[in-house]
DRENDO-1510 file (C-alpha; in Angstrom, 1 decimal, always signed):
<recs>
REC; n; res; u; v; w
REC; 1; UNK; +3.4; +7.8; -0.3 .
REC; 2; UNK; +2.0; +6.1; +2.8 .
REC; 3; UNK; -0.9; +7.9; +5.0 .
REC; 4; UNK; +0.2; +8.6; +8.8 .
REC; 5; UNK; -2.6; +9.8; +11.3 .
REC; 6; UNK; -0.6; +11.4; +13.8 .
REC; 7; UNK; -2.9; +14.0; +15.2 .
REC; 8; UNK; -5.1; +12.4; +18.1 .
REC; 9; UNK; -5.1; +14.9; +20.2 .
REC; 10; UNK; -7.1; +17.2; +17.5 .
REC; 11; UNK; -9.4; +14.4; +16.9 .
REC; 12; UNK; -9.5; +10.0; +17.0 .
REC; 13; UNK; -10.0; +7.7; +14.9 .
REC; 14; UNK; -13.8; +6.0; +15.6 .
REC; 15; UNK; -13.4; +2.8; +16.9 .
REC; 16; UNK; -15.7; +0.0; +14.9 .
REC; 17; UNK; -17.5; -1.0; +17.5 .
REC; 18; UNK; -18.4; +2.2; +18.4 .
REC; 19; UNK; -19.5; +3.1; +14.5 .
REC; 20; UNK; -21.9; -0.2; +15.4 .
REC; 21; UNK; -23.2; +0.9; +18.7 .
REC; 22; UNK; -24.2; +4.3; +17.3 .
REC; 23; UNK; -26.0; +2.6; +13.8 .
REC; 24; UNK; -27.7; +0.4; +15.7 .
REC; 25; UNK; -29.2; +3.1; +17.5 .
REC; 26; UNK; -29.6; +5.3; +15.0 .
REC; 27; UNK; -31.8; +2.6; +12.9 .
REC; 28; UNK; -33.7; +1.3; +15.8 .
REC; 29; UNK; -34.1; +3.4; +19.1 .
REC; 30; UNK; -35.0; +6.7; +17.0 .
REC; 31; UNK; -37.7; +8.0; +19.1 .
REC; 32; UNK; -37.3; +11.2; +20.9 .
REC; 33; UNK; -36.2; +10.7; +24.6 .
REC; 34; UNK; -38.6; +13.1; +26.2 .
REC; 35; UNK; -41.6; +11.0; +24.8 .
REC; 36; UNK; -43.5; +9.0; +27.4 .
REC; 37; UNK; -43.9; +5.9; +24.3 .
REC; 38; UNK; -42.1; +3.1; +24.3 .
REC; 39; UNK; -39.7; +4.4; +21.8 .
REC; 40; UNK; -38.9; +7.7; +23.6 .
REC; 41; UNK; -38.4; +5.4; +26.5 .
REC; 42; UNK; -35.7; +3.0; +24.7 .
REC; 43; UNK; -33.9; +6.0; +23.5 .
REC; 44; UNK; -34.1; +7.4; +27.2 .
REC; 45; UNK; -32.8; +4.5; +28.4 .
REC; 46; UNK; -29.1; +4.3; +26.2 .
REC; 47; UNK; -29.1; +8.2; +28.0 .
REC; 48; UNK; -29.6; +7.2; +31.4 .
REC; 49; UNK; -27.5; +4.1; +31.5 .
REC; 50; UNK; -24.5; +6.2; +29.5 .
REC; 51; UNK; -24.3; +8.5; +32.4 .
REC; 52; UNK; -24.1; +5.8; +35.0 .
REC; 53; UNK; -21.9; +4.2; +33.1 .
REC; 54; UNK; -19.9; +7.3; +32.6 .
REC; 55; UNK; -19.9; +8.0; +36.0 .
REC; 56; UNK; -19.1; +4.9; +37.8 .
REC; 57; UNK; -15.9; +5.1; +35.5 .
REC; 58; UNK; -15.1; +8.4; +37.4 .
REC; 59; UNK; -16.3; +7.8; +40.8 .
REC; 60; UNK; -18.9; +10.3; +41.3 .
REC; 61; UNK; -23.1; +10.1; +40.9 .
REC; 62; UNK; -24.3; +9.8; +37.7 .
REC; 63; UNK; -26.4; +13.2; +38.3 .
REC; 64; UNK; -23.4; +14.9; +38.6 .
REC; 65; UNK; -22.8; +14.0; +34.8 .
REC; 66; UNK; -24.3; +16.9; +32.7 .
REC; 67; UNK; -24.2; +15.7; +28.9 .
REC; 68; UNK; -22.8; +18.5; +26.1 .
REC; 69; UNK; -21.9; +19.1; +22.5 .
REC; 70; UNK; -18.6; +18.9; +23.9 .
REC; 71; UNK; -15.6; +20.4; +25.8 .
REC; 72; UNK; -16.1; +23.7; +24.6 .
REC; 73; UNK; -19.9; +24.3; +25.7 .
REC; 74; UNK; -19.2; +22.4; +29.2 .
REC; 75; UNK; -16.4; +24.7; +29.7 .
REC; 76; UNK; -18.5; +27.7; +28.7 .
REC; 77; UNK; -21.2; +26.7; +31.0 .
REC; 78; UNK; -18.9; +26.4; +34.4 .
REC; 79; UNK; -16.8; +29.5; +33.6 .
REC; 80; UNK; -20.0; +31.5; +32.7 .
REC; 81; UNK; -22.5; +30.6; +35.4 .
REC; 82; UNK; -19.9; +30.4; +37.9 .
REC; 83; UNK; -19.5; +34.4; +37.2 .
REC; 84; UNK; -23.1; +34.5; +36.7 .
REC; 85; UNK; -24.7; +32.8; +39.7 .
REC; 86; UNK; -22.1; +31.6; +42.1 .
REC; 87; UNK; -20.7; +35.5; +42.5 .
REC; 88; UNK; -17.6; +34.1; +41.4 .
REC; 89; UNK; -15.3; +38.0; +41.4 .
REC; 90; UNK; -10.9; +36.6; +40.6 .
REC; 91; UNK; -10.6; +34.1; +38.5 .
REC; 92; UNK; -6.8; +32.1; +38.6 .
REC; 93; UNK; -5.8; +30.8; +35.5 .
REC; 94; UNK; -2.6; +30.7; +33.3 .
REC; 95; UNK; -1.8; +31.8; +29.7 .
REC; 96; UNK; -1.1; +28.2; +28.4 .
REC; 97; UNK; -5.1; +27.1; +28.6 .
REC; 98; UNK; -7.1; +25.8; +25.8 .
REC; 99; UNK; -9.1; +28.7; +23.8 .
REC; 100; UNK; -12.2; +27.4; +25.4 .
REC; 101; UNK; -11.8; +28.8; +28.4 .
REC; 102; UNK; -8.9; +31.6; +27.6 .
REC; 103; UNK; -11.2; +33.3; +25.6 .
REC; 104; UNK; -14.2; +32.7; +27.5 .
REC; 105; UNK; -12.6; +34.1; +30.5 .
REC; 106; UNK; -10.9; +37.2; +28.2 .
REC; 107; UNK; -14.6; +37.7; +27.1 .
REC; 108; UNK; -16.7; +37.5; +31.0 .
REC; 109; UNK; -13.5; +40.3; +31.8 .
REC; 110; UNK; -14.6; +42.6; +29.2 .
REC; 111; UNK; -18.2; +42.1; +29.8 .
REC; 112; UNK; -17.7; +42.3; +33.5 .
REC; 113; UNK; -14.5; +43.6; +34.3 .
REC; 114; UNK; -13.9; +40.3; +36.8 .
REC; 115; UNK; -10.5; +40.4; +38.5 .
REC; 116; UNK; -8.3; +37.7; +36.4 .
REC; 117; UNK; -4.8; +36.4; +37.5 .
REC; 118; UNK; -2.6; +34.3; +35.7 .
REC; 119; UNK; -0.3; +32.5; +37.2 .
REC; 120; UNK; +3.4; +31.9; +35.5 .
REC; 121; UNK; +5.1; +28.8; +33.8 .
REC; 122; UNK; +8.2; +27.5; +33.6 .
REC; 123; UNK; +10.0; +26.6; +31.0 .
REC; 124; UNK; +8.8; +22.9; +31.1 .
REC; 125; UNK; +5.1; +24.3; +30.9 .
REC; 126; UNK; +4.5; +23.5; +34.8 .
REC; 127; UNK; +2.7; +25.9; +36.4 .
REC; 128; UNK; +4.4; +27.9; +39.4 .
REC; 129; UNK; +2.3; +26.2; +42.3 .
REC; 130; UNK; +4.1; +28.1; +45.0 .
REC; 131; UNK; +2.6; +31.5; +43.1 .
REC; 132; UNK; -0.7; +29.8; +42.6 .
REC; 133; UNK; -0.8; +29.4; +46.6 .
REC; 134; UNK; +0.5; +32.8; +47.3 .
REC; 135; UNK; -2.0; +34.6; +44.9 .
REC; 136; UNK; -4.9; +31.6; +46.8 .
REC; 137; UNK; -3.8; +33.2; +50.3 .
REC; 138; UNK; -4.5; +36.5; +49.3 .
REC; 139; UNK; -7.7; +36.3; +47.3 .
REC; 140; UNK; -10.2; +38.2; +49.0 .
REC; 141; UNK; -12.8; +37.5; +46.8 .
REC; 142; UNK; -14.6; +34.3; +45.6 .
REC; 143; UNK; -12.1; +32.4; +43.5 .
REC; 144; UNK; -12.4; +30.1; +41.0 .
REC; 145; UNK; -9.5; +28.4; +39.7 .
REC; 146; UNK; -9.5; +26.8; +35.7 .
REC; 147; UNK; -6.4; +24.8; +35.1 .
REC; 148; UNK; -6.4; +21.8; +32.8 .
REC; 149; UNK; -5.1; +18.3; +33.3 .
REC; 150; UNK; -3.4; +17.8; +30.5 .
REC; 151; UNK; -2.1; +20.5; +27.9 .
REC; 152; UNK; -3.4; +20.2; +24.6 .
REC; 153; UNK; -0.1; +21.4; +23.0 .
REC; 154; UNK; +2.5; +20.3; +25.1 .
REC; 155; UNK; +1.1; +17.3; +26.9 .
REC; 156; UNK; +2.3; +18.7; +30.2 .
REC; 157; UNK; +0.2; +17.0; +33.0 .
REC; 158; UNK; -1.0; +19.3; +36.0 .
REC; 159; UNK; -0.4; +17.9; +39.7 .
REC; 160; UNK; -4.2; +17.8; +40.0 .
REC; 161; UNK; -4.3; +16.8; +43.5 .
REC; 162; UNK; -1.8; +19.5; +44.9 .
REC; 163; UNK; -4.1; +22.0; +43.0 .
REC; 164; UNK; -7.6; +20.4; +44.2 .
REC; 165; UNK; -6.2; +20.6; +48.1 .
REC; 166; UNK; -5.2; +24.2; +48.0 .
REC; 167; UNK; -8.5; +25.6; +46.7 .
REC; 168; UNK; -10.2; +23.6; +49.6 .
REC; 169; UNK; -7.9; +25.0; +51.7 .
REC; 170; UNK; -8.5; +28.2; +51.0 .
REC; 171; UNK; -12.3; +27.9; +50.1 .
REC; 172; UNK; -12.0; +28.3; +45.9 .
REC; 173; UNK; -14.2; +26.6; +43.6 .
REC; 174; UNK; -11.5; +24.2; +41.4 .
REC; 175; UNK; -12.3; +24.0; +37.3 .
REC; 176; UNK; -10.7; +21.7; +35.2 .
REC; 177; UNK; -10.7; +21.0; +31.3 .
REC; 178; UNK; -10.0; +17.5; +31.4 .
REC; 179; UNK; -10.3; +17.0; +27.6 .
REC; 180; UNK; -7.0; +15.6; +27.1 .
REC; 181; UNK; -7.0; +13.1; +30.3 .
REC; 182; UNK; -10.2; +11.7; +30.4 .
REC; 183; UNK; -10.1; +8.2; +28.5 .
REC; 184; UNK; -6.7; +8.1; +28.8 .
REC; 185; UNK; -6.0; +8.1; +32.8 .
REC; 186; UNK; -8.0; +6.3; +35.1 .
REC; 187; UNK; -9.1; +9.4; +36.9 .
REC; 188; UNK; -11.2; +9.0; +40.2 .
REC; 189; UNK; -13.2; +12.9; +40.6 .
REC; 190; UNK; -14.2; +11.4; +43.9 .
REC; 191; UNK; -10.5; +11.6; +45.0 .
REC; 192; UNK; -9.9; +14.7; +43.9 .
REC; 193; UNK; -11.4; +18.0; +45.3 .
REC; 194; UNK; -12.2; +19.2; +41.8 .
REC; 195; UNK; -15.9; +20.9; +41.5 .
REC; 196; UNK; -16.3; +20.9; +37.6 .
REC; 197; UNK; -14.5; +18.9; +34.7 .
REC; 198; UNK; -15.0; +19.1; +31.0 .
REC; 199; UNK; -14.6; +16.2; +28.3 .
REC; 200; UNK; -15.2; +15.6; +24.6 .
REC; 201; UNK; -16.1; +12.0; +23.5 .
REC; 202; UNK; -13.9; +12.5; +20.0 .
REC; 203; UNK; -10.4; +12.3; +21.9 .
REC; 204; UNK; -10.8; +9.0; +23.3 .
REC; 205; UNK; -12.2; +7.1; +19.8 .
REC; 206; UNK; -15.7; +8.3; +20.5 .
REC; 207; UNK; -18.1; +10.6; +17.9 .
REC; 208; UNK; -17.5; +14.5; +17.7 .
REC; 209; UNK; -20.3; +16.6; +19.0 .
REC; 210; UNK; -21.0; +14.9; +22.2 .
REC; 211; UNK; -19.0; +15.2; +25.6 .
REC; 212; UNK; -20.0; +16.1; +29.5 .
REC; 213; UNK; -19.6; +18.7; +32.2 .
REC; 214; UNK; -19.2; +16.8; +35.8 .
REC; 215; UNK; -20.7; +19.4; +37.8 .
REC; 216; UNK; -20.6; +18.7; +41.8 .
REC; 217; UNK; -23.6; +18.0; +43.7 .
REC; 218; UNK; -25.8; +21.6; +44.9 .
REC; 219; UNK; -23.1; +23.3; +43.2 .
REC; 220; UNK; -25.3; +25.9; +42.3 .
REC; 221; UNK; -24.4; +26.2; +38.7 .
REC; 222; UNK; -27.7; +27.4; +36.4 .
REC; 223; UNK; -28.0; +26.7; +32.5 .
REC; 224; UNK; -26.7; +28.8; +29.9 .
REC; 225; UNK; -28.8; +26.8; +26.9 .
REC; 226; UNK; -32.9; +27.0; +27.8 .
REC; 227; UNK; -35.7; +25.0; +26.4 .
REC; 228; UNK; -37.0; +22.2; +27.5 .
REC; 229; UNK; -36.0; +20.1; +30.7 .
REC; 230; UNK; -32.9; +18.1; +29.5 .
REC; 231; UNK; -30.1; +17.1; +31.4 .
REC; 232; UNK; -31.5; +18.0; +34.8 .
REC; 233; UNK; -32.4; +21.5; +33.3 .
REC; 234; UNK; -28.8; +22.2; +32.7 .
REC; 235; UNK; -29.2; +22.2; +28.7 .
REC; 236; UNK; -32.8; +22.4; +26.6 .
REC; 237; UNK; -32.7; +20.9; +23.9 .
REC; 238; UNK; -33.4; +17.2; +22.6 .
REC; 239; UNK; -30.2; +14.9; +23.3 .
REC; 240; UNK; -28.0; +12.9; +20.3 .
REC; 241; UNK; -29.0; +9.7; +21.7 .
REC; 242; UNK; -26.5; +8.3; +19.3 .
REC; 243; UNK; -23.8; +10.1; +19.9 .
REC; 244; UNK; -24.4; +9.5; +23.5 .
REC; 245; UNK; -24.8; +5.9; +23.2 .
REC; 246; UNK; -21.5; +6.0; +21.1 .
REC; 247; UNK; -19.5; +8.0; +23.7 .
REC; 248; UNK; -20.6; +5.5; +26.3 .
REC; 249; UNK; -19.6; +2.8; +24.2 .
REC; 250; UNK; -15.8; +4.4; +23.4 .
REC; 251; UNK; -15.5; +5.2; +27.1 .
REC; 252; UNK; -16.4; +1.4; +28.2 .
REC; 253; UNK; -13.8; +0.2; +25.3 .
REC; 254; UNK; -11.3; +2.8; +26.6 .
REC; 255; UNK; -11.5; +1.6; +30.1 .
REC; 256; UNK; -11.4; -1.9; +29.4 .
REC; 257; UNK; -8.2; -1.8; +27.2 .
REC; 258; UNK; -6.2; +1.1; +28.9 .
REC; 259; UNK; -3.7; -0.7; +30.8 .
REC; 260; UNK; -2.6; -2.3; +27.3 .
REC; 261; UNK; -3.1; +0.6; +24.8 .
REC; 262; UNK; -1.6; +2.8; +27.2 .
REC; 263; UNK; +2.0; +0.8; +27.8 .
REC; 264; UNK; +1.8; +0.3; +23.6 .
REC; 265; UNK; +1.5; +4.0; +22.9 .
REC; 266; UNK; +3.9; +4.7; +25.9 .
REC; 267; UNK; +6.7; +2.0; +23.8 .
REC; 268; UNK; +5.6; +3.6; +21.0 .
REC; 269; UNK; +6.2; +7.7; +21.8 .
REC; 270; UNK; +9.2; +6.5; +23.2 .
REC; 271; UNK; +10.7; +5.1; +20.1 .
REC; 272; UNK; +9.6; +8.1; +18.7 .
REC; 273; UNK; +11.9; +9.8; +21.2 .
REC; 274; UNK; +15.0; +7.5; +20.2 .
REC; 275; UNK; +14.0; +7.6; +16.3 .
REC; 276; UNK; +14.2; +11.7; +16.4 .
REC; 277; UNK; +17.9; +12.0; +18.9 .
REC; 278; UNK; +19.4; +9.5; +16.4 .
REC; 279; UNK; +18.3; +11.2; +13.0 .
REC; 280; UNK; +17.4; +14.5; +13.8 .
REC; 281; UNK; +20.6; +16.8; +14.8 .
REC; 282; UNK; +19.9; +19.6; +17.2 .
REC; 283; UNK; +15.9; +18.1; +17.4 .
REC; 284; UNK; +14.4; +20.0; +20.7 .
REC; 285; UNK; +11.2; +18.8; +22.9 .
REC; 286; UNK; +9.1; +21.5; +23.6 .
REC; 287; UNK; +8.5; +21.1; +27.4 .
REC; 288; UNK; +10.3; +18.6; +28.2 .
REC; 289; UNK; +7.5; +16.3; +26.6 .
REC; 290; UNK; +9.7; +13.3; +26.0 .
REC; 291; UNK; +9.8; +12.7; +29.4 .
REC; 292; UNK; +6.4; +10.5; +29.9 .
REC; 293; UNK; +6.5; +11.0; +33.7 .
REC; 294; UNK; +6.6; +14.9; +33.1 .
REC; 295; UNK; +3.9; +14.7; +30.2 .
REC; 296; UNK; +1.1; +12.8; +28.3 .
REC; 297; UNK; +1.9; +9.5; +26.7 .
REC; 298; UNK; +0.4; +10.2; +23.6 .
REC; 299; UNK; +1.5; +13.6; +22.5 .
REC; 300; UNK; +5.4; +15.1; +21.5 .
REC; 301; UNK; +5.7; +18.8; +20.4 .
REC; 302; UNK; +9.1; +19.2; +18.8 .
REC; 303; UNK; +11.1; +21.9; +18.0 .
REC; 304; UNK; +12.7; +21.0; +14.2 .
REC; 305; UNK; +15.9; +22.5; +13.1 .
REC; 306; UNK; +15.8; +24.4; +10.3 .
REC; 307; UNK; +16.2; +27.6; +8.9 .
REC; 308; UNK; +13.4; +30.4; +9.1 .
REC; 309; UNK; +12.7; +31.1; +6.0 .
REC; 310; UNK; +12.1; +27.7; +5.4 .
REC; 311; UNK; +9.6; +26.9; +8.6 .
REC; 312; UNK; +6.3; +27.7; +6.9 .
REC; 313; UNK; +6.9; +25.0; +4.6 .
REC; 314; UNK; +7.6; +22.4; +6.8 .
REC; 315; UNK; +3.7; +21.2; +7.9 .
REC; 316; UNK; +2.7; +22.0; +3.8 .
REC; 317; UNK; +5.7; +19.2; +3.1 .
REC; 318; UNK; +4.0; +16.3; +5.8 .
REC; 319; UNK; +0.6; +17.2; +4.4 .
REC; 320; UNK; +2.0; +15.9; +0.7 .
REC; 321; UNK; +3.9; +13.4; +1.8 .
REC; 322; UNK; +0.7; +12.1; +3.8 .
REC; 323; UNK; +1.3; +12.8; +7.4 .
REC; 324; UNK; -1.2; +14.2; +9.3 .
REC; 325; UNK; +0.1; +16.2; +12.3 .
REC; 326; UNK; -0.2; +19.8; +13.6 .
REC; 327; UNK; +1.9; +23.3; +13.9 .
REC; 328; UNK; +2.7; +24.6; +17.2 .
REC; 329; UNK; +4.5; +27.8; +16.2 .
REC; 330; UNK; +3.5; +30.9; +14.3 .
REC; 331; UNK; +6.1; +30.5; +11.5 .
REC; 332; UNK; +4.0; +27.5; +9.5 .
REC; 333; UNK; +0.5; +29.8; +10.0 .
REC; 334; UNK; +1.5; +32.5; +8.8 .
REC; 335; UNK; +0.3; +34.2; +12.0 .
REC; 336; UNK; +2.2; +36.7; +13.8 .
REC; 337; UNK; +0.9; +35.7; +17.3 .
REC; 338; UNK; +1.9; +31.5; +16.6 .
REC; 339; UNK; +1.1; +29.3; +19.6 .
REC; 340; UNK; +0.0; +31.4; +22.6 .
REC; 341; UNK; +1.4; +28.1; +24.3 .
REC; 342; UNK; +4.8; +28.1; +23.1 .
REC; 343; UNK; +5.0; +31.7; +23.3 .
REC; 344; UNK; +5.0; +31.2; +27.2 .
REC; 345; UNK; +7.6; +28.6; +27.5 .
REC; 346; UNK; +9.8; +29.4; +24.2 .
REC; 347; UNK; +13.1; +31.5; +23.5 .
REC; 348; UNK; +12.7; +34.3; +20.6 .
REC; 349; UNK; +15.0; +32.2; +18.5 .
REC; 350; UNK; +12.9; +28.8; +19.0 .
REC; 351; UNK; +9.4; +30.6; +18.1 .
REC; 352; UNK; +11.8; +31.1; +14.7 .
REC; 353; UNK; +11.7; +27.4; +13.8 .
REC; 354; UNK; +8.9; +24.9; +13.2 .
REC; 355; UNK; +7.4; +23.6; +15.8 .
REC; 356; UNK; +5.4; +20.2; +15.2 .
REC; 357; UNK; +2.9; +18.5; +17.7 .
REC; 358; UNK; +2.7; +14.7; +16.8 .
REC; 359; UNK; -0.1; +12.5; +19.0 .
REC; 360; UNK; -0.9; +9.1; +18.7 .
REC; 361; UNK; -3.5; +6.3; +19.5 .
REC; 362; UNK; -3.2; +2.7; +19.4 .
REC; 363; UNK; -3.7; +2.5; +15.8 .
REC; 364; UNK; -0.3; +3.8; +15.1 .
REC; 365; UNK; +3.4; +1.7; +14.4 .
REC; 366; UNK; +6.4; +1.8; +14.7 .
REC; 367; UNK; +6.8; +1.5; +10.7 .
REC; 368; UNK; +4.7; +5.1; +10.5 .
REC; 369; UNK; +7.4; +6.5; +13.0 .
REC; 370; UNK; +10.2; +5.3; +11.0 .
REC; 371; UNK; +8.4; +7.1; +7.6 .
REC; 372; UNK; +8.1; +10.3; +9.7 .
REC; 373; UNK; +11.9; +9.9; +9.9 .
REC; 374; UNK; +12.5; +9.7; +6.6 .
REC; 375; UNK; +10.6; +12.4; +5.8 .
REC; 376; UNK; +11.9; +14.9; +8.2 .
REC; 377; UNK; +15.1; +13.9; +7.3 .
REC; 378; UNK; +14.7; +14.6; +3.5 .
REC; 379; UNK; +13.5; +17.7; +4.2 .
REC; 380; UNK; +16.1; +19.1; +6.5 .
REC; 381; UNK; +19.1; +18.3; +4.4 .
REC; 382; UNK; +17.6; +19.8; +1.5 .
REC; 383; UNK; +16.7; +22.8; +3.6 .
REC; 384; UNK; +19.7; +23.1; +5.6 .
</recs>
């Protein structure tokens, strides 16, 4: 039985030099970074130059670069405050969002009883941008708009420009959980009218726990975590030096390698693509994701073919025969709801049948493509 990581979208693989960065800081710059001592000041230091580094990656000021526990917190703390203090009253969103703002935007509504629209997909999980400027033109109210870049399920990428010029042009703040596409596009913020972002260090080889909000310049944006004074008063609460140290360090590696990793992973998804039409009969792609100018480069959501009583076996059968991936469809949970995302996009009779999300990094081959094959194909004709 071989091992086959081919889940990066739920979570990387650490790069080495990044375990380095992150030990070295843990054994040697320990003090606390609000002390006014030499050590609190070297441990200040990996903090300060991390969000300038961070930032000049992006194009924007390194004060716009709010450091968090993650995507989840940053996206709590633009969707909340922007409710809270900017007056925010319609929210535009879609069904096919990450839980992290779905929920947080399903629990402001209940708390508030804010005006929430959300705005259809098609079949290929793009959003309906025509609808999106209709429902703009006639929002009375102040509007903020959350769509992400990149799906976390489906890989479909967001036309983050079109979407960043209509809410200027009709005055609505712009949100966008870029979780999935920071560290793996070469995304200016400068160049886009987008007023808050979210990322997570742990999707681009970097340490769980740590990520940032970019938060736009007298934005007006408040803290939803109090304490002490950190991160420009945004979040109290004495930073993971090491873990931002170690983001900093995955980012810089990132950059510096992305025009390679990305063309090997691109070669590499789409063998994946011409491994699964040859040996899997009646295989289906979810959203159209083997197109790589429609979707991500490092994710494909499959539909397999087989029968439904024998779907909720499927992701059990990888799991023992070492292949980490992840369900996309109700019938391998259990769960009678499944993917909220396929739900959206999916026929009746696809949300029947196993639905698999593979993602990759560059520290996948071709071989472990090849022993997915086998696999799938073993278990299909004894299924079928």
């Amino acid at each position: 039985m071989q091992k086959v990581y081919f889940d990066s979208a739920a979570t990387t693989q650490l790069r080495p030099e990044v375990v380095d960065k992150m030990a070295k800081v843990l054994m040697e710059d320990y003090g606390n970074p609000s002390s006014s001592h030499g050590f609190g000041r070297s441990a200040k230091n990996h903090i300060e130059q991390a969000r300038k580094n961070i930032a000049k990656y992006l194009g924007v000021k390194a004060s716009e670069i709010i450091f968090t526990s993650g995507g989840t917190e940053a996206d709590n703390l633009v969707i909340n405050s922007a409710v809270r203090d900017l007056q925010v009253k319609h929210i535009i969103t879609t069904k096919i969002e990450h839980h992290a703002v779905l929920h947080t935007i399903q629990e402001i509504q209940s708390q508030t009883g804010i005006k929430v629209t959300y705005i259809p997909v098609n079949e290929d999980g793009s959003i309906d941008y025509e609808k999106l400027e209709q429902v703009l033109t006639n929002s009375e109210e102040k509007t903020l708009v959350s769509l992400m870049h990149v799906n976390n399920e489906i890989g479909v990428i967001l036309d983050i420009e079109r979407v960043g010029n209509l809410c200027k042009q009709h005055g609505a703040l712009f949100h966008s959980d870029m979780v999935q596409s920071i560290g793996h596009f070469d995304v200016k913020l400068n160049e886009i009218h987008v007023d808050f972002t979210a990322a997570s260090a742990h999707k681009f080889h970097g340490p769980k726990g740590v990520g940032f909000a970019y938060i736009r310049k007298n934005s007006g944006l408040k803290p939803l975590i109090f304490g002490g004074e950190q991160e420009r008063g945004y979040r109290g609460g004495t930073e993971g030096v090491h873990n931002i140290a170690g983001m900093d360090e995955a980012l810089r590696l990132t950059y510096e390698n992305l025009v390679d990793e990305k063309q090997y992973i691109v070669n590499l998804k789409n063998y994946f693509v011409e491994q699964l039409k040859e040996h899997i009969a009646g295989i289906k792609f979810n959203a159209n994701c083997c197109d790589v100018s429609h979707t991500t480069y490092s994710l494909l959501n499959v539909c397999i073919p087989v029968p439904k009583e024998k779907a909720g076996i499927l992701l059990f059968q990888l799991d023992i025969e070492g292949i980490a991936c992840s369900k996309g469809s109700a019938c391998q949970s259990g769960s009678s709801k499944g993917s909220h995302v396929l739900t959206e996009i999916l026929s009746e009779e696809d949300l029947e049948k196993p639905s698999v999300r593979f993602s990759f990094s560059k520290y996948n081959t071709k071989e472990e493509v090849d022993y997915v094959i086998s696999v799938l194909q073993k278990f299909i004709s004894v299924t079928v």
